[in-house]
Phi, psi and omega in degrees: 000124174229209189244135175248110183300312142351318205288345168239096177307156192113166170281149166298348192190126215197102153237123210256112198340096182284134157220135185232106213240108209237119138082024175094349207229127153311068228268325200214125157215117189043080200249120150262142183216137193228117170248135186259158196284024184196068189212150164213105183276146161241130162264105210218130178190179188277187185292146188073009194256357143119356185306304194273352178277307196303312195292338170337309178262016157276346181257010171082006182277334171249148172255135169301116151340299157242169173090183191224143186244125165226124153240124177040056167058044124228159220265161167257125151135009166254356176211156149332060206288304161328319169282296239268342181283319178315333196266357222221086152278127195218088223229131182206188189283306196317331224287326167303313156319305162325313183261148178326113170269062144239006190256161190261168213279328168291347185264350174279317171297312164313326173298337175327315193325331193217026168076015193257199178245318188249129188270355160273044170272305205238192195231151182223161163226189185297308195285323148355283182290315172271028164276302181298346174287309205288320194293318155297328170290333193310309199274344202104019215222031220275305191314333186264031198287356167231044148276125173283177195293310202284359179245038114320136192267151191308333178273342162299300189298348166252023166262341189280340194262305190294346159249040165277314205287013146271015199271320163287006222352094173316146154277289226229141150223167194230090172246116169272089166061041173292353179246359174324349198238320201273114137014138171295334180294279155001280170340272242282282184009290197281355181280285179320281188318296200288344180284307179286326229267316204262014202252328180285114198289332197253053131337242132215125160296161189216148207240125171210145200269148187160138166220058181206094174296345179282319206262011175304084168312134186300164170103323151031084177268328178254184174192138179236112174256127174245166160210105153100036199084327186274181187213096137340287172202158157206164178126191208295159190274311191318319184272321236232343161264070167226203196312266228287351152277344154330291178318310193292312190303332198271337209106337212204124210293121188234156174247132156207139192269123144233093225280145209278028167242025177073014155278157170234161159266142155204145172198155195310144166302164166218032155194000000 
């Protein structure tokens, strides 16, 4: 089963200066973000700089202060947002925090079907479990599918979220800092697993957060840089990822590497 990148004209995701304002403090000004259905974006700045407030209101969970949210050709204050988050995998550490660590990785994958947390909220069928069964071999993870969440290793638990957020074949998916929690081992694993996902043309496009360029997966088309709220740079990554838009998104006269296997580097200048 995959996804027909087709089946909605248009970008998968199209937020339009965007602003957001919490407690008087501007979290986000005038952020445009255009994802197109054959696009795999990095959003990439330091903590606090507005990354995980944007993909929110990009998966619908926050309203913008100002600006307009289109996801997979609906608008947010004009649809139905409970259908439209199904359409939305958006997988991040709170989303781990959350679910019942007794419940087990297939049924943390089924819930996806309907955006929920908990599978007695719905109804499942049969076909149900071999989507979610499939999603789990995708990632490798088939053998723990009636293994509970808490006795998953952090690298486990996060190929089991990545193949929940495949459970819908999505319009949009969304990874907030999915490797934030691992191990160097974990990492290059969950690296390896985001390579192939993002190398497979019939894919979902996808947006992933991060503020660490080394945990970066080859294949990349874009790049979205924040700082303080504000946008650094955006557009194609060849162009738009090098030192002195680093430097400037960190703060810090930064070297950055990309290295012949399409990975990158980057650490401070010293002199």
């Amino acid at each position: 089963m995959t996804t027909d990148l087709s089946a909605t004209p248009g970008p998968a995701a199209h937020l339009d200066h965007i602003v957001f304002v919490r407690d008087g403090r501007r979290i986000l000004d005038d952020v445009s973000l255009r994802i197109e259905r054959d696009q795999r974006w990095l959003v990439l700045g330091a903590n606090g700089s507005g990354k995980t407030t944007l993909m929110q209101i990009a998966s619908m969970q926050l309203h913008p202060t100002s600006g307009t949210v289109t996801v997979d050709g609906e608008t947010l204050g004009s649809t139905d947002i409970r259908v439209l988050r199904r359409r939305i995998a958006h997988t991040s550490a709170a989303l781990a925090d959350r679910l019942r660590a007794d419940l087990v990785a297939i049924d943390i994958v089924k819930t996806a079907k309907f955006a929920a947390l908990e599978p007695w909220w719905h109804h499942y069928d049969d076909d149900d479990a071999r989507r979610a069964l499939e999603c789990l071999v995708r990632f490798g993870v088939a053998d723990l599918a009636e293994r509970s969440f808490a006795t998953l290793s952090s690298g486990e638990q996060q190929r089991v979220l990545l193949a929940r957020s495949l459970m819908n074949e999505p319009s949009l998916v969304i990874l907030d800092e999915p490797s934030a929690r691992l191990d160097l081992a974990g990492r290059e694993f969950l690296v390896a697993a985001l390579s192939e996902l993002i190398d497979d043309p019939e894919s979902p496009p996808l947006a992933l957060v991060t503020h660490h360029v080394d945990e970066v997966p080859t294949g990349m088309t874009h790049v979205l840089m924040l700082r303080a709220g504000s946008v650094v740079t955006s557009g194609p990554i060849d162009d738009h990822l090098d030192a002195a838009s680093l430097s400037e998104c960190f703060g810090l006269p930064l070297e950055l590497q990309r290295r012949p296997d399409g990975r990158f580097s980057a650490w401070a200048r010293t002199n």
